[in-house]
VOSE-895022 format. One line per field, with one value per residue (C-alpha): residue number from 1; x, y, z. Coordinates in steps of 0.001 Angstrom, whole numbers, plus 500000, padded with zeros to 6 digits. Layout:
// residues N
resi <- NUM|...;
px <- X|...;
py <- Y|...;
pz <- Z|...;
// end
This chain:
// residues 47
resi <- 1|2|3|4|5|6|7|8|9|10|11|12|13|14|15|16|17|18|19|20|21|22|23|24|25|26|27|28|29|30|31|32|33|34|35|36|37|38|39|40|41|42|43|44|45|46|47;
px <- 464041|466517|465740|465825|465044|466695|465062|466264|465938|468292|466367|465793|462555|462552|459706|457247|457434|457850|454610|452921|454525|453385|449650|450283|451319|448848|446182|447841|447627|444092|443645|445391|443082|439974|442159|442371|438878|437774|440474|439254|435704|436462|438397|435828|433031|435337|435709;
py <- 956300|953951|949640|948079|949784|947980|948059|948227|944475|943973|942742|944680|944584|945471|947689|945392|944900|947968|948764|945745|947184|950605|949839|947248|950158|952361|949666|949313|953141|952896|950115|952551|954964|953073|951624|955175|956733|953037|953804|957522|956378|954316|956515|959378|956550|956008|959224;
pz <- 184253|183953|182977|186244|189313|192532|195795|198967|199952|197282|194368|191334|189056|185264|183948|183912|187677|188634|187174|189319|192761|192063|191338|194386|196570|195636|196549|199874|200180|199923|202011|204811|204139|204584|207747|209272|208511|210521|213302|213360|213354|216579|218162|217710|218946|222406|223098;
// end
């Protein structure tokens, strides 16, 4: 894995901050997955 990883908005992170997005996107992912057992909840409730 190389130093500096660069996204695709054009900025580039070093280690460190690549380590902070990916625990940041994996608490997003599981935000989204509360998100859709709620949405699938309601939708199952409407029906």
């Amino acid at each position: 894995m190389e130093d500096s990883i660069i996204t695709g908005t054009g900025m580039s992170f070093n280690r460190a901050d690549g380590v902070n997005v990916i625990s940041n996107v994996k608490n997003v992912s599981v935000m989204i997955e509360k998100i859709k057992i709620v949405v699938n909840a309601l939708i199952i409730y409407y029906l």
